[in-house]
C-alpha positions in Angstrom: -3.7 42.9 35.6 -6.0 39.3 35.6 -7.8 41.7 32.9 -5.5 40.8 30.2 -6.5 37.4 30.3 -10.0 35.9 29.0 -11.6 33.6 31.3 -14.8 32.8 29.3 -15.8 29.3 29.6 -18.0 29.4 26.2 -15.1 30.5 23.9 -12.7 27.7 26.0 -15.5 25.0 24.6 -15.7 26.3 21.8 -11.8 26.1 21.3 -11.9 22.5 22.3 -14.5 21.1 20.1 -12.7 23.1 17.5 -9.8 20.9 17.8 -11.7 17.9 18.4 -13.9 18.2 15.6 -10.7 19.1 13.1 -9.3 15.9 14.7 -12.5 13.5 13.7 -12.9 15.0 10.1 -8.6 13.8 9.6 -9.5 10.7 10.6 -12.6 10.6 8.2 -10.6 12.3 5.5 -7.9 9.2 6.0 -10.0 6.2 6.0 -14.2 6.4 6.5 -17.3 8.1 5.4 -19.2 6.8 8.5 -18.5 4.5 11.0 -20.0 0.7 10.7 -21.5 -2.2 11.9 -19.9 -5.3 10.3 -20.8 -8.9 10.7 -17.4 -11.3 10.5 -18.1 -14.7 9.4 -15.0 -16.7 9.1 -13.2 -19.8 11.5 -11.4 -17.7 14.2 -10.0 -20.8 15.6 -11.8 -21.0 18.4 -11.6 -24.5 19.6 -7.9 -24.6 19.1 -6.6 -23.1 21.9 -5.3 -19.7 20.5 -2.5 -22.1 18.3 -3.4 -19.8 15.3 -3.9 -15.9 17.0 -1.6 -14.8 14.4 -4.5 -15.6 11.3 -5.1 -13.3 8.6 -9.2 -13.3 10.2 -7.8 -11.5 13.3 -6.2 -9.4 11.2 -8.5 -8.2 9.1 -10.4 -7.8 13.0 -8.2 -5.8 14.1 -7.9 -3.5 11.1 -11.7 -2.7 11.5 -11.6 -1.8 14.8 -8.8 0.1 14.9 -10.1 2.3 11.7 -13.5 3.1 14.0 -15.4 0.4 13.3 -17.5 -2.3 14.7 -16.9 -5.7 14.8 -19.2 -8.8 15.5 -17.7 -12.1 15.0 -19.3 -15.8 14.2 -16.6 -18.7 14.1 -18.5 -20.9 11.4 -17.0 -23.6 11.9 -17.2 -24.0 15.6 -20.5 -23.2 15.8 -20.9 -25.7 13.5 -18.8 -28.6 15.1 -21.2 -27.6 17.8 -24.4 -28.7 16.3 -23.4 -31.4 14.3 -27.1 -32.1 14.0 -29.2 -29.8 11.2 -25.6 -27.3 11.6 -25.8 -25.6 8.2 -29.9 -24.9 8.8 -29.0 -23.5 12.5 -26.1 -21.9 11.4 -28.4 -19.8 8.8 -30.7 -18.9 11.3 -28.2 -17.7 13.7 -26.5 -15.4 11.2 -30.6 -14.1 10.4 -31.0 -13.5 14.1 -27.8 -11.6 14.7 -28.6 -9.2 11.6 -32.1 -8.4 12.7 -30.5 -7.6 16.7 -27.0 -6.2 15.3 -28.5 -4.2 11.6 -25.2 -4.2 10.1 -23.9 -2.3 7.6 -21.3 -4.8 6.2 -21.4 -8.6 6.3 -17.5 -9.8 5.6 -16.7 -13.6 5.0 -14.5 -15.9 5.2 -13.6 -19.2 3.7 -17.1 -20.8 4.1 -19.7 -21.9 1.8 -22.3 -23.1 4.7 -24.1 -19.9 4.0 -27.5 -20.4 1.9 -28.2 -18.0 -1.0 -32.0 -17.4 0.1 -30.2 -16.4 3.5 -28.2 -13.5 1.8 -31.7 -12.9 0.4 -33.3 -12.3 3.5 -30.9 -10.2 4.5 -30.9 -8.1 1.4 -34.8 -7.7 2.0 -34.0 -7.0 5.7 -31.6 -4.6 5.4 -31.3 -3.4 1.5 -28.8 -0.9 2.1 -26.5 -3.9 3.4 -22.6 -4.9 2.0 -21.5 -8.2 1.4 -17.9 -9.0 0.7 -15.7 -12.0 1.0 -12.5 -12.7 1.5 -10.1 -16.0 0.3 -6.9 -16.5 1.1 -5.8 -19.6 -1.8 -4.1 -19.6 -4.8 -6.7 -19.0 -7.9 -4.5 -20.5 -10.1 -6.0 -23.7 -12.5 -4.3 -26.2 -10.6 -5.8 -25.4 -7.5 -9.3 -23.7 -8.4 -11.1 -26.9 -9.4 -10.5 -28.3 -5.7 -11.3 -25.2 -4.3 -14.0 -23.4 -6.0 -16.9 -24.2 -4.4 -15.5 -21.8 -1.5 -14.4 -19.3 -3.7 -17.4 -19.1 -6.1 -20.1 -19.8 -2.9 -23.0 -17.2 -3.1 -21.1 -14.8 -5.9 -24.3 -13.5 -7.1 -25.1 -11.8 -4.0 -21.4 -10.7 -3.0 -21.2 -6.9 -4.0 -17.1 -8.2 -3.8 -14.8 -10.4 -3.2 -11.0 -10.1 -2.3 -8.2 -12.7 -3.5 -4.4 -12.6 -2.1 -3.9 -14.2 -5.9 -3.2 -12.3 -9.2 -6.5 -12.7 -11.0 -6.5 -15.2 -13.6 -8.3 -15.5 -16.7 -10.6 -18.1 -15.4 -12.4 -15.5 -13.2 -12.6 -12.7 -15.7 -16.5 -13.5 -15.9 -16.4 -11.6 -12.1 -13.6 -9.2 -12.9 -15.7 -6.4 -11.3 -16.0 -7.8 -8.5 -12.8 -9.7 -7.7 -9.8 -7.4 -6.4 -6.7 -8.5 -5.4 -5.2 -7.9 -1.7 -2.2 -8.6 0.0 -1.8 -10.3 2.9 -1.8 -7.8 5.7 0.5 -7.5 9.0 -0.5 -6.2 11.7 1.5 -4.1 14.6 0.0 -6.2 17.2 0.7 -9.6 15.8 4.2 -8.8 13.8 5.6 -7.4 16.3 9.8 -8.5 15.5 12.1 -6.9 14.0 14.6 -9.9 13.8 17.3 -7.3 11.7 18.1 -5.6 15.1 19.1 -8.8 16.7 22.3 -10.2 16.8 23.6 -14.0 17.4 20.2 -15.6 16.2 20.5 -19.4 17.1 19.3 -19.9 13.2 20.6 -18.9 9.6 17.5 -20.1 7.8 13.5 -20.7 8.4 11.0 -22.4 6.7 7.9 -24.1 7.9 4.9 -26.3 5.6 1.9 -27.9 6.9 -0.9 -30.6 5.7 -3.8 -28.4 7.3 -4.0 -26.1 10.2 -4.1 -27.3 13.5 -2.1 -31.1 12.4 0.4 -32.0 14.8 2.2 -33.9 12.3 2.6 -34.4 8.1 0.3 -36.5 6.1 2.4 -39.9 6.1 3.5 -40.1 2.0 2.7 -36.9 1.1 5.3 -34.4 -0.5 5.3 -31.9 -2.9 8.0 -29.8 -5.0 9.1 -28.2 -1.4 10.1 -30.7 0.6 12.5 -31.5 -2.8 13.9 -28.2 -2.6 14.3 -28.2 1.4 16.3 -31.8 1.1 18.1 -29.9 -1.7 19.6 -26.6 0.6 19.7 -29.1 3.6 22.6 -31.4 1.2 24.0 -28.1 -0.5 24.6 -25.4 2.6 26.1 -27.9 5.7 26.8 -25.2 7.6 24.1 -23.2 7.7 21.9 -23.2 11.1 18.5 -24.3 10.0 14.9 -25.0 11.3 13.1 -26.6 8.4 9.7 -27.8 9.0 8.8 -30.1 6.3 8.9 -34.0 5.7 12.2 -35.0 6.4 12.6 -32.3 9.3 10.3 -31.2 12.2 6.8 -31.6 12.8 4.3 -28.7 12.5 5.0 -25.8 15.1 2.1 -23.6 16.2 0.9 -20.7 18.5 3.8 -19.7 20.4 6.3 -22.1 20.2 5.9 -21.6 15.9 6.8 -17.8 16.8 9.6 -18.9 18.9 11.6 -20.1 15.8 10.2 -16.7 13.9 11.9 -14.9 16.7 15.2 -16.8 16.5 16.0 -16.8 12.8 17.6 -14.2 10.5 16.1 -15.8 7.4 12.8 -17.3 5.9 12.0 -18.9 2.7 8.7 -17.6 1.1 7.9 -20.7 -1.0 4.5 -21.7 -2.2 2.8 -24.8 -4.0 2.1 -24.7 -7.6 3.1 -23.7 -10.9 1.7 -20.6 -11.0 2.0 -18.3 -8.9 1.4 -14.6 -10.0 1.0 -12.5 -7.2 -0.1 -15.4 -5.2 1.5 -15.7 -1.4 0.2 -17.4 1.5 0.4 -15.5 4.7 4.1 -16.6 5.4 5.1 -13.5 3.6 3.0 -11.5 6.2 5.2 -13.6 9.2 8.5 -13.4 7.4 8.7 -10.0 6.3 6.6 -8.6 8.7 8.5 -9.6 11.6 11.9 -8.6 9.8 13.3 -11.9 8.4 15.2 -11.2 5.1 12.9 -13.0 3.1 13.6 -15.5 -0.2 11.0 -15.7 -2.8 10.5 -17.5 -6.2 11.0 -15.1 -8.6 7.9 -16.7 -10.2 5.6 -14.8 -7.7 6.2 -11.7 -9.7 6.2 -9.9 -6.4 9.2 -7.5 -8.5 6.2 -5.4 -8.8 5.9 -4.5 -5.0 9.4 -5.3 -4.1 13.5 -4.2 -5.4 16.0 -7.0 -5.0 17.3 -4.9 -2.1 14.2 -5.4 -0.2 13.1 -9.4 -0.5 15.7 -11.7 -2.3 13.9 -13.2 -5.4 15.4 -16.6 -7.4 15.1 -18.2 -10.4 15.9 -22.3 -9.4 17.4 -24.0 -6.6 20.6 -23.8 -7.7 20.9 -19.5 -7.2 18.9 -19.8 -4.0 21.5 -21.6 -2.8 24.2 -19.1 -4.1 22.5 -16.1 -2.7 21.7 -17.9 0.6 25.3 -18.1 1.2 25.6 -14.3 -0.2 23.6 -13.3 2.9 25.0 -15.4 5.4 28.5 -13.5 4.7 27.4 -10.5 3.7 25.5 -9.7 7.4 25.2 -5.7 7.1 23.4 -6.1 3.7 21.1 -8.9 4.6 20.2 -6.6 7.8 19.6 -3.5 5.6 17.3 -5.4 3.2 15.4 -6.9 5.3 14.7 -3.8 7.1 13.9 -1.8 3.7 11.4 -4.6 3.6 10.0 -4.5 6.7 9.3 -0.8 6.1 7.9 -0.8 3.1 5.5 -4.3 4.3 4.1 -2.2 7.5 3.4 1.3 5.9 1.6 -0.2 3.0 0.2 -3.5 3.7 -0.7 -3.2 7.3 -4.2 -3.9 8.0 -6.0 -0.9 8.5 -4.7 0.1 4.6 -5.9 -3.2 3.5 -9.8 -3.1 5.7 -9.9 0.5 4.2 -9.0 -1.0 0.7 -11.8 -3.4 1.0 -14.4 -0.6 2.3 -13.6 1.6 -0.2 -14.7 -1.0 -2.8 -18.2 -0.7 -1.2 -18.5 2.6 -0.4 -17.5 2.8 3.3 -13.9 4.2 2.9 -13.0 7.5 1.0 -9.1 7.0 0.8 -8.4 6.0 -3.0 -4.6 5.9 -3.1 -3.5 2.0 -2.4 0.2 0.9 -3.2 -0.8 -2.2 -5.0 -3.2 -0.7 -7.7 -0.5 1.6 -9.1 
């Protein structure tokens, strides 16, 4: 009877390795040509007490690692507030030592521009094969690009690319091949809400600005055009339930007790600084929609191109925010639908495996081609 059956071990292995091997080559069809080594060189808040875990730089961390790769991390900035003596020269020869002991395939950076030109030299000579990208997270609109180019424009010659949550503007067309456009990414261990299955939220509406991470309070006398549209909706919806952090309001919330209000509230307002704003967001929009907040942008953004008006609420002046703010308070069901519909659409396509792979695929360590934002 036992006959019937085949009890050879080799074909058994054989059947296994089959299955694992059909396995790795999905995954290598979905996101990677080879697995990396990358270098991380950005301010991962380490001094601060974990107040900012939710940053875009852990993000982008996380999206590495969890599409195979490997990650090594330098917090600039603390290691310089660490050696406020000769910093910048130490801080050169650290990143030197840790590519001749780590050899990595990718060097990815943040908003710093500590790092010396003849060091990316080195390292080309060192390791010619080797990637360097950066990443900035700023408008790149006129306004603010004089104040903040330096960063931006730091070592370009030697960046193979560079990645901007910001429409490109004319005044980097001179780089167009090598700036590309990203959103700003959730990620399913960070946004982990999804405030449109909750009922009796303690509040209607959130919004929350800040002079600089990490500042317990507001710079005294400074305002801009938001804290004149908050003092605007606070006169103009009474009723509403609201936790507005801005000049007039509450002081800066961070870590955990600035996701406690995220938690609580069935709204958010996505408003920036500026003008102009094409395609530019900071990474509220990440926290808003990502943790399923119906979400109210300026119509300005030009986010239409990612999003319906049944998905994130988009105005054109203070005056119809207002109107459709109250639209949404009455009309529960809908508000709960749309902001789902966002949510869906925010996590399948700008999570941040899709946008790491997006930014590897620009250098030639990610085969997958098809990206929702370049259509």
């Amino acid at each position: 009877m036992f006959q019937e059956y085949s009890l050879d071990l080799s074909k058994t292995t054989k059947h296994i390795d089959d299955i694992i091997s059909e396995f790795q080559l999905t995954l290598k069809k979905k996101y990677n040509l080879k697995k990396i080594k990358i270098l991380h060189i950005a301010s991962f808040n380490e001094t601060s007490n974990a107040d900012l875990y939710y940053s875009t730089a852990n993000k982008f961390n996380n999206g590495f690692i969890r599409i195979g790769h490997f990650v090594q991390t330098l917090d600039d900035k603390d290691f310089l507030r660490k050696n406020l003596i000769n910093g910048t020269n130490k801080l050169n020869i650290k990143i030197l030592n840790i590519c001749k002991n780590l050899l990595p395939n990718l060097i990815v950076i943040g908003h710093t521009d500590k790092i010396y030109d003849k060091t990316l030299r080195e390292i080309y000579n060192l390791l010619p094969e080797i990637k360097i990208i950066r990443w900035y997270l700023d408008s790149v609109s006129s306004e603010f690009l004089e104040k903040n180019k330096k960063i931006l424009f730091s070592n370009i010659r030697y960046l193979d690319q560079t990645f901007v949550t910001s429409g490109i503007t004319t005044s980097l067309t001179k780089f167009k091949n090598k700036i590309h456009f990203i959103p700003n990414p959730v990620d399913q261990s960070i946004e982990i809400n999804k405030n449109f299955l909750k009922t009796n939220l303690p509040y209607d509406l959130f919004f929350a600005l800040s002079h600089g991470q990490h500042r317990k309070g507001l710079k005294f006398g400074k305002t801009d055009e938001r804290d004149t549209l908050i003092d605007y909706l606070h006169i103009n919806l009474p009723f509403l339930r609201k936790f507005f952090i801005s000049s007039n309001f509450n002081t800066p919330k961070w870590g955990a007790e600035f996701y406690h209000y995220i938690e609580n509230s069935k709204m958010g307002l996505n408003i920036s600084r500026g003008k102009s704003q094409n395609l530019y967001s900071s990474d509220r929009i990440a926290t808003l929609v990502g943790n399923g907040l119906l979400t109210f942008m300026d119509i300005k953004t030009k986010y239409m191109k990612f999003f319906t008006n049944k998905e994130i609420i988009f105005f054109k002046n203070n005056k119809d925010l207002v109107k459709k703010i109250l639209f949404f308070k009455k009309n529960e069901k809908l508000a709960v639908q749309y902001a789902k519909n966002a949510y869906n659409k925010y996590h399948k396509h700008f999570n941040s495996e899709i946008v790491c792979s997006f930014m590897l695929s620009k250098v030639g360590y990610s085969n997958k081609k098809n990206f929702f934002w370049t259509k």
